[in-house]
C-alpha positions in Angstrom: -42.6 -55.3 -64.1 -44.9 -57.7 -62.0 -44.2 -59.5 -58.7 -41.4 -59.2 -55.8 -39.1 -57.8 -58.5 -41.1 -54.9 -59.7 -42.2 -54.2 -56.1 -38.5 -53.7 -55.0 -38.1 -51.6 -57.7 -41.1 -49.4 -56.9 -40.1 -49.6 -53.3 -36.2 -48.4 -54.4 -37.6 -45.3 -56.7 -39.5 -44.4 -53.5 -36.5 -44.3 -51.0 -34.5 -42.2 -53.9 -37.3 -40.0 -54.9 -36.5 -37.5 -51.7 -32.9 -37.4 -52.5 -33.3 -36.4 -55.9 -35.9 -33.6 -54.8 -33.2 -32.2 -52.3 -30.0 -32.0 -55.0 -31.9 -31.3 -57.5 -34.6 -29.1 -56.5 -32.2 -27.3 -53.8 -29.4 -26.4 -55.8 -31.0 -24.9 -58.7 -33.0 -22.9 -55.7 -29.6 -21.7 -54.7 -28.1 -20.5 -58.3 -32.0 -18.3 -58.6 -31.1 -17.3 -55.2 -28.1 -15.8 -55.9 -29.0 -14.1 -58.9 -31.4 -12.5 -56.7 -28.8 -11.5 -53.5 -25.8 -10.1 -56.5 -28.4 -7.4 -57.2 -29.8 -6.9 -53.9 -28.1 -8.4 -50.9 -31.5 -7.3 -48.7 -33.8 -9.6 -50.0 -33.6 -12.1 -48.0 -37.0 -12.1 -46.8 -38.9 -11.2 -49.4 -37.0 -14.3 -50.7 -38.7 -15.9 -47.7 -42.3 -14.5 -47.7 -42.2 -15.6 -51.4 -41.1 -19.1 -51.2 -43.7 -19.3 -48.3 -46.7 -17.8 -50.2 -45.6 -20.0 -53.3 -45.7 -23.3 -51.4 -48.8 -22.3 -49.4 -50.9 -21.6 -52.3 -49.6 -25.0 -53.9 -50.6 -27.3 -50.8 -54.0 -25.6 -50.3 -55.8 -27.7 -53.0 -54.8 -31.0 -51.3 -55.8 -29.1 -47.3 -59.3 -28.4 -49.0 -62.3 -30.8 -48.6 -66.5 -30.0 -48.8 -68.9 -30.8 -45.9 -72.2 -30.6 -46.1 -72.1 -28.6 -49.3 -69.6 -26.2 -47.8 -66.1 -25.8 -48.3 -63.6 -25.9 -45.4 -60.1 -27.0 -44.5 -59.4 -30.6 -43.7 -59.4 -31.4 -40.2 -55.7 -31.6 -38.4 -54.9 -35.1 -37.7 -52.5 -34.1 -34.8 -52.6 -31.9 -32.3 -52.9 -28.3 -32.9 -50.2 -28.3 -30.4 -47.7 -29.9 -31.8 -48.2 -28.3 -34.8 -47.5 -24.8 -33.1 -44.5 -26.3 -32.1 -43.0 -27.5 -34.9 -44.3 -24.1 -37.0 -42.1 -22.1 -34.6 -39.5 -23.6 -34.7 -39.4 -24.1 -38.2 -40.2 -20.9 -38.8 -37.9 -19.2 -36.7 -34.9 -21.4 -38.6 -36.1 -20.5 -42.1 -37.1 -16.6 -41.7 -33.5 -16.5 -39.2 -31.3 -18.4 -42.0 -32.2 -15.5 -44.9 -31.6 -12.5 -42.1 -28.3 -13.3 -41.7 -27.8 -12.5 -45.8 -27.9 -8.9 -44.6 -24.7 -9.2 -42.8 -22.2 -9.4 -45.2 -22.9 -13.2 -45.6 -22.2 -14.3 -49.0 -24.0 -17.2 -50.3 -21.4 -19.4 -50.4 -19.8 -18.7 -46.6 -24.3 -18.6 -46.0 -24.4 -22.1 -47.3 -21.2 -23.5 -46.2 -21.7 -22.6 -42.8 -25.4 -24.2 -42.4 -23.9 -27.5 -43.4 -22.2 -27.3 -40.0 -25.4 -28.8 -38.3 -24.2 -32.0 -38.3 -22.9 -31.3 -35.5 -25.6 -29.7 -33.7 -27.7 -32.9 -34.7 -25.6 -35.2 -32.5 -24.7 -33.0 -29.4 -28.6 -32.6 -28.9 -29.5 -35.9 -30.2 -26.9 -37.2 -27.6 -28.0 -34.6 -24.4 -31.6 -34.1 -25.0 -33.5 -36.7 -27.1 -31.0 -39.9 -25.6 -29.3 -40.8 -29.2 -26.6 -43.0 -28.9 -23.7 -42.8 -31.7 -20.8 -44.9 -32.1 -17.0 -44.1 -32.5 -17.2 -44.3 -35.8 -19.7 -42.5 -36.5 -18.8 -39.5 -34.6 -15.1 -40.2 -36.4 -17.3 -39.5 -39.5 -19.4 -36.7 -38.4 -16.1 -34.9 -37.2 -14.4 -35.4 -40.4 -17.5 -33.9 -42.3 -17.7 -30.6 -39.8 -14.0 -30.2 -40.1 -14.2 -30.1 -43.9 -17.6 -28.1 -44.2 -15.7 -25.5 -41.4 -12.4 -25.2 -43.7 -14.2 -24.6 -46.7 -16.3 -21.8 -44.7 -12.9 -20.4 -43.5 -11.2 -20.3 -46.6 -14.5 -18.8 -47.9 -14.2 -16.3 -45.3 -10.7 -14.7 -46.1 -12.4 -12.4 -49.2 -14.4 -10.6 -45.8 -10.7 -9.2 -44.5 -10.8 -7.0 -47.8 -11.6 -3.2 -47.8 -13.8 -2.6 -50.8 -14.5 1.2 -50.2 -11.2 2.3 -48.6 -10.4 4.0 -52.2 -13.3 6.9 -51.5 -12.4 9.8 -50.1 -12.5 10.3 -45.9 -12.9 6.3 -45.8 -10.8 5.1 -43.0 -9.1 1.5 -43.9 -9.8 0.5 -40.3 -13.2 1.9 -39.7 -14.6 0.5 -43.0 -12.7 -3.0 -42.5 -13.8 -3.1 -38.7 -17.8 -2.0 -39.5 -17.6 -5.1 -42.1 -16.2 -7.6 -39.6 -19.0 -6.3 -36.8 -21.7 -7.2 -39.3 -20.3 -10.1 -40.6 -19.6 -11.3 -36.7 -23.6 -11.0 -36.4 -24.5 -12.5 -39.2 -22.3 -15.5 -38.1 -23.5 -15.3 -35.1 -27.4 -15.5 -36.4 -26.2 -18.8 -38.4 -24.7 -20.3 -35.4 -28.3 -19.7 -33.4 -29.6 -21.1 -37.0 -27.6 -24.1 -36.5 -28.8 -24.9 -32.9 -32.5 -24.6 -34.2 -32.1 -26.8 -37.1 -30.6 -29.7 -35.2 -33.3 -29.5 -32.6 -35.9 -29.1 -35.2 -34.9 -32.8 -36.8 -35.3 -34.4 -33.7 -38.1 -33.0 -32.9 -39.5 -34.0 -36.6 -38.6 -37.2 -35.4 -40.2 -37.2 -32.0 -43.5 -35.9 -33.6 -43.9 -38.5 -35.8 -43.2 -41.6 -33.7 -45.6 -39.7 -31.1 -48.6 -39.4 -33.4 -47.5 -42.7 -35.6 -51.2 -43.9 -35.4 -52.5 -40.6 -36.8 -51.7 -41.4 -40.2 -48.6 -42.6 -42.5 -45.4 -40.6 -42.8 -45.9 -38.8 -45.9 -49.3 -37.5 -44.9 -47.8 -36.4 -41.5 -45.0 -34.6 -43.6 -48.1 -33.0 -45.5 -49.7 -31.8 -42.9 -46.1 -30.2 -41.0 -45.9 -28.8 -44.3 -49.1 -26.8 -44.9 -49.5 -25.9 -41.0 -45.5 -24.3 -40.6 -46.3 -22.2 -43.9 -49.3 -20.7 -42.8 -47.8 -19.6 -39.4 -45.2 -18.4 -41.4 -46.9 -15.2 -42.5 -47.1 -13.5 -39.1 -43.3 -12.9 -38.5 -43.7 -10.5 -41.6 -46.2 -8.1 -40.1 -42.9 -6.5 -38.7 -40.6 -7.1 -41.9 -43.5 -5.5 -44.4 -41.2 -2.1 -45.0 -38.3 -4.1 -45.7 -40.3 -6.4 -47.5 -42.1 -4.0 -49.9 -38.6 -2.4 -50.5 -37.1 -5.2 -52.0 -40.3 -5.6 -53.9 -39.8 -2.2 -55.7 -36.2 -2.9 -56.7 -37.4 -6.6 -58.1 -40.1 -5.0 -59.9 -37.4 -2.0 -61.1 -34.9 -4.7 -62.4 -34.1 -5.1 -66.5 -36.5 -6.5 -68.3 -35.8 -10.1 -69.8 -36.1 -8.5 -73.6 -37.5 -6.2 -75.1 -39.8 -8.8 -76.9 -40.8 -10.4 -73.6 -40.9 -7.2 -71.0 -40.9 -9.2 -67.8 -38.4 -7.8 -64.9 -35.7 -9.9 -64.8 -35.5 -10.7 -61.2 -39.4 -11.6 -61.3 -38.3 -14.1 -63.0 -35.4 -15.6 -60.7 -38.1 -15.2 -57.8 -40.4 -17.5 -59.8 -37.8 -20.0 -60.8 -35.9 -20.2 -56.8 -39.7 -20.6 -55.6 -40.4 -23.5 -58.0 -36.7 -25.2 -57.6 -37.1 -24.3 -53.6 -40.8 -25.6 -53.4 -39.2 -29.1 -55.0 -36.2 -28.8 -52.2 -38.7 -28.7 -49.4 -41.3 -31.3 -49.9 -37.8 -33.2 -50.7 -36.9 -32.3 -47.3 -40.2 -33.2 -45.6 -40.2 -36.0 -47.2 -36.2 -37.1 -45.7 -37.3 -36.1 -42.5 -40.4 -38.9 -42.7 -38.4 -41.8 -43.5 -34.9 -41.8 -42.7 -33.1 -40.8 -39.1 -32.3 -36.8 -38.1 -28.3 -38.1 -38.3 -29.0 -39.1 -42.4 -31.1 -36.1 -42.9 -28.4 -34.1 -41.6 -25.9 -35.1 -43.5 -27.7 -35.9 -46.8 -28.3 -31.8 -46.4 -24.7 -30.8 -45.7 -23.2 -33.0 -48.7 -26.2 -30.9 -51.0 -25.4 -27.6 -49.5 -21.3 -28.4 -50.2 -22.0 -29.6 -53.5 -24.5 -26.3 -54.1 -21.3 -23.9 -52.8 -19.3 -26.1 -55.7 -22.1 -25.1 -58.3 -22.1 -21.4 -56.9 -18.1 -20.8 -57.2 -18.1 -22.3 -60.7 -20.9 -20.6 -61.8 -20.2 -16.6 -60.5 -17.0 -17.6 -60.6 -16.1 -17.4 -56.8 -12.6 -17.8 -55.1 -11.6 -21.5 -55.1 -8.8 -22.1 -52.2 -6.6 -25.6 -51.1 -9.1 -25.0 -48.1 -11.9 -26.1 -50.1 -10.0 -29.0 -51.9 -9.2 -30.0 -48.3 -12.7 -29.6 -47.3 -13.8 -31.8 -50.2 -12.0 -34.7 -49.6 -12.6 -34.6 -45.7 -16.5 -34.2 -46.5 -17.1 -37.0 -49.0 -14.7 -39.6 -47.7 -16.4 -38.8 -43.9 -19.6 -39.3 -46.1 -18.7 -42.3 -47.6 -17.3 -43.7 -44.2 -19.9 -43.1 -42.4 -22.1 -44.8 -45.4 -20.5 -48.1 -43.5 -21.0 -47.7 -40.3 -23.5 -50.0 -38.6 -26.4 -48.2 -36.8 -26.1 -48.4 -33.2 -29.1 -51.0 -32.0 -31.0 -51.2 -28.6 -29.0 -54.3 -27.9 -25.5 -52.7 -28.2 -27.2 -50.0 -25.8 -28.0 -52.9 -23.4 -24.2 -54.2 -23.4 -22.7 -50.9 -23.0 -25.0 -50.2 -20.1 -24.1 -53.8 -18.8 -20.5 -52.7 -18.9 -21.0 -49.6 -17.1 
């Protein structure tokens, strides 16, 4: 189709492309993913090294460029600065998020919990970066962290269980309060998790208004992309023994068939990298065009709907709590969907008022 029409349409396809990359790229990420934790809840960053690695190798091509004959790396078009920056932080988040599957944290209650961030995203948005948020909107917000936090707690009761306190010399208290110790750390991880997330999205958003003249969005997004992978190989000079571990018990898994000899858990590393390397250029992508507050909570309805997936699929405890939760987090979604944005010139009358 030709003309305004056929541009509109273009233009529409473009605003829904990075939404259908984050549901449909992330989920399927987390069902792999969880294949992967059932038989080895310690994997968590070799999950990460190899979703790393895996996107890495895949934005290299586009990074790569000849000069005089020679082959070399395309020049950064922003700062190397800020690039550092956002790489640590990013880092930090993503390496941080798949620790915490180490204490006791079960994808689901993993998941759940994340999609808290909402609320990180407007506390600093408000105190740091100078966001301002209507009533209504925070009505919404609140609405969508009280849901995501019910269905987390009603998650959360299968962690008051005691699931070795049949073997002999096994205290019930002992066991039950070792479990609750890691499982209070691993929280306690996702809550610093939280913090870094909703710092990193304004930051995204800082970054690119700064260095707006330095190229469009989506080649910005790129570049973030390709520069926060490749710091992301040093944290694992200090996780290689736990890394190579996991490695061996992948490697060590069931083969597929005895036709096709392939470990089985190779292959749900190969399938969560290729679903998670669709999730993230999803998420870079959000990040470029639409506001930290959308991003936000365009990722906590994907990571509810994802805990949805994962309790039908492995079977997992369903509760009122997370019927509850569901109507509190789409009907704050669907509210907040008609809000009106707060603009500069209902800043200028509130500050009038004042």
């Amino acid at each position: 189709m030709n003309g305004p029409e056929g541009d509109a349409g273009r233009c529409n396809t473009l605003q829904a492309l990075p939404f259908l990359m984050v549901f449909g790229g992330c989920m399927s990420a987390v069902i792999a993913m969880e294949y992967i934790l059932k038989a080895n809840p310690k994997a968590g960053n070799l999950l990460s090294l190899s979703e790393f690695a895996f996107v890495l190798i895949q934005s290299l091509p586009s990074r790569i460029e000849t000069k005089a004959g020679a082959i070399c790396l395309r020049s950064l078009q922003m700062p190397k600065q800020s690039h550092f920056y956002h790489a640590a932080l990013w880092v930090s988040m993503s390496v941080l998020a798949n620790v915490a599957f180490s204490f006791n944290i079960s994808v689901p209650i993993h998941t759940l919990f994340r999609s808290c961030n909402v609320i990180a995203s407007v506390l600093l948005g408000y105190v740091l970066f100078g966001q301002h948020y209507s009533v209504k909107q925070l009505v919404c917000v609140f609405f969508i962290t009280v849901g995501i936090f019910l269905g987390s707690v009603g998650d959360a009761k299968q962690f008051s269980g005691c699931p070795n306190c049949d073997s002999p010399g096994v205290s019930t208290a002992a066991v039950s309060d070792e479990g609750f110790m890691r499982w209070s750390i691993g929280i306690a991880l996702l809550i610093f998790v939280q913090m870094l997330q909703g710092f990193l999205g304004h930051t995204q958003a800082v970054l690119y208004k700064r260095h707006a003249n330095c190229g469009t969005k989506s080649e910005l997004a790129e570049e973030f992309l390709f520069t926060s992978h490749l710091v992301s190989f040093f944290p694992f000079i200090f996780l290689w023994d736990d890394v190579m571990s996991a490695g061996r018990l992948a490697l060590e898994s069931a083969p597929l068939s005895s036709s096709l000899p392939i470990p089985t858990q190779f292959l749900f590393f190969l399938a969560n990298n290729l679903c998670q390397l669709v999730c993230i250029k999803g998420v870079f992508r959000l990040s470029a065009h639409f506001s930290p507050l959308t991003v936000n909570i365009t990722l906590s309805v994907r990571k509810f709907l994802s805990v949805v997936v994962s309790i039908i699929w492995f079977g997992n405890a369903w509760t009122n709590l997370h019927s509850i939760a569901t109507v509190a987090i789409f009907g704050g979604v669907f509210a907040y969907s008609q809000c009106k944005p707060v603009t500069a010139d209902m800043k200028d009358k509130d500050s009038k008022k004042d």
